[in-house]
Wavefront OBJ file of the C-alpha trace (Angstrom):
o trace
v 35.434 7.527 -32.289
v 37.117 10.428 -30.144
v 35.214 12.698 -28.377
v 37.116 16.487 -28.090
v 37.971 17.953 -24.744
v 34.074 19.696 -24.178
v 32.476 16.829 -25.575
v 33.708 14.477 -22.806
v 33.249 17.690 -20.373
v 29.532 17.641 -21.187
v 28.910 13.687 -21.162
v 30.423 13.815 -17.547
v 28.157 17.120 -16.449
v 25.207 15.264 -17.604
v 26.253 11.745 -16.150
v 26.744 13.580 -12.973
v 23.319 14.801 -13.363
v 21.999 11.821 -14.235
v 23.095 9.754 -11.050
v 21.672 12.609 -9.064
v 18.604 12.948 -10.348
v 17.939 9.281 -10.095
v 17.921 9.110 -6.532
v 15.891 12.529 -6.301
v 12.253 11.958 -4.509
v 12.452 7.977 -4.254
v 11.243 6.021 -2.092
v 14.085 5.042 0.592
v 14.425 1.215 1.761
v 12.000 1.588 4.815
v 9.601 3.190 2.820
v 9.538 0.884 0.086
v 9.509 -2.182 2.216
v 6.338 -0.310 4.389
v 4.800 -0.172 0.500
v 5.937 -3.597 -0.715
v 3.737 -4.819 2.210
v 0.477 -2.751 1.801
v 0.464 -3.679 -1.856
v 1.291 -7.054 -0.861
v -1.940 -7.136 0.915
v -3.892 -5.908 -1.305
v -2.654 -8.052 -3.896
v -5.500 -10.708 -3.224
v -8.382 -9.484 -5.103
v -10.747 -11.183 -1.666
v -8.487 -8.453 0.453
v -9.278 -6.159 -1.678
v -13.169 -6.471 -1.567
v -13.076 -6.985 2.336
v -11.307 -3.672 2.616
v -13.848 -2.065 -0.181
v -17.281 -3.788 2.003
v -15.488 -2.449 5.040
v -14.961 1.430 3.950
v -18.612 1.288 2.482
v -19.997 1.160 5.749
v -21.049 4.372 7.273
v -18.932 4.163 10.090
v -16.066 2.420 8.007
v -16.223 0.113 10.116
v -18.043 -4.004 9.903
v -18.254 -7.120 12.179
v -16.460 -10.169 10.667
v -19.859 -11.788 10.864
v -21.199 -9.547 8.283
v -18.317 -10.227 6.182
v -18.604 -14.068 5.443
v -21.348 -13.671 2.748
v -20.465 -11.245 1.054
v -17.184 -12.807 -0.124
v -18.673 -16.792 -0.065
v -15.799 -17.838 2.400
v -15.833 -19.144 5.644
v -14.996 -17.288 8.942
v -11.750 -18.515 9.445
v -10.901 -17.849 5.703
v -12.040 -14.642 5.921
v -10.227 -13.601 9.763
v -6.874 -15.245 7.439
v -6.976 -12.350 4.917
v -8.477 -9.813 7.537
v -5.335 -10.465 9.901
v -3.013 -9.660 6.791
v -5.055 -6.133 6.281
v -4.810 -5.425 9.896
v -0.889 -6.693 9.907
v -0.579 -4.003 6.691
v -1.860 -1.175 8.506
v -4.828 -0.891 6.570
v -7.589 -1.976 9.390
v -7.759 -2.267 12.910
v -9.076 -4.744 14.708
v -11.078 -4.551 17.978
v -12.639 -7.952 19.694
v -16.378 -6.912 21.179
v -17.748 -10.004 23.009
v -16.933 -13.187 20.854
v -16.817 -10.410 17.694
v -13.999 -9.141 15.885
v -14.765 -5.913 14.548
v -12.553 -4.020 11.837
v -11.881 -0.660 11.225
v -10.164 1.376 8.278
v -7.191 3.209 8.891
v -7.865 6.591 7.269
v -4.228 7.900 7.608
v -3.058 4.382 5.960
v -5.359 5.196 2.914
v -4.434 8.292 2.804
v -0.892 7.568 2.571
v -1.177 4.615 0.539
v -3.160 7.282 -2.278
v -0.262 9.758 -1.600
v 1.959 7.423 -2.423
v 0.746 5.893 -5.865
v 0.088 10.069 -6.751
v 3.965 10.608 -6.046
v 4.828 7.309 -8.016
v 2.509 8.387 -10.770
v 4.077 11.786 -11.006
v 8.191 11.027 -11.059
l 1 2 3 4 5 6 7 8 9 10 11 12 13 14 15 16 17 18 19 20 21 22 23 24 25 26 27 28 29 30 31 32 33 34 35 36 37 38 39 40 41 42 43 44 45 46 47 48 49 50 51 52 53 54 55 56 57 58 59 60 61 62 63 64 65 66 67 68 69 70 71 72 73 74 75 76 77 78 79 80 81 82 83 84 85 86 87 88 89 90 91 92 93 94 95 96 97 98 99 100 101 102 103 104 105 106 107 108 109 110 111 112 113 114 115 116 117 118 119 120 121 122
């Protein structure tokens, strides 16, 4: 098969197109690494109810102590998946007396919501 002179003209035009527009609004290496880690984190369905029994609180904000139970593992289980949140972005962590007490990271939500929206929207 041959392709005439304005055939071939418009395959390249929309080729060129193409390999622009793919590239157009994604995510750069950083920023998909930075997301690759959050979801990463959240990937374990116990991080994911820590971080849901943390943001529940009124002040977003719960003492590991109170977190045990609620999940059925022990404390150092539970400071484990808590230290990959924190290392994620998605809590801080601030040590009161012998209690380590963890905070959501509004901003990280946030972005972590814009994010999926932009994903979900091309």
């Amino acid at each position: 098969m041959s392709t005439s002179p304005s055939e071939s003209t418009t395959l390249l035009s929309a080729s060129e197109s193409c390999c622009s527009v793919v590239t157009a609004g994604a995510l750069d290496a950083a920023a998909a690494e930075t997301l690759a880690r959050v979801f990463k984190a959240l990937g374990d369905p116990t991080r994911v109810r820590l971080l849901s029994l943390i943001a529940a609180q009124p002040q977003r904000e719960a003492c590991i102590c109170d977190l045990v139970d609620p999940v059925g593992l022990s404390q150092p289980t539970v400071s484990h998946h808590m230290k990959q949140l924190v290392e994620a972005g998605l809590v801080t962590r601030e040590q009161r007396g012998r209690w380590a007490y963890y905070r959501v990271v509004e901003d990280a939500l946030n972005a972590l919501g814009a994010s999926l929206v932009r994903l979900s929207e091309g």
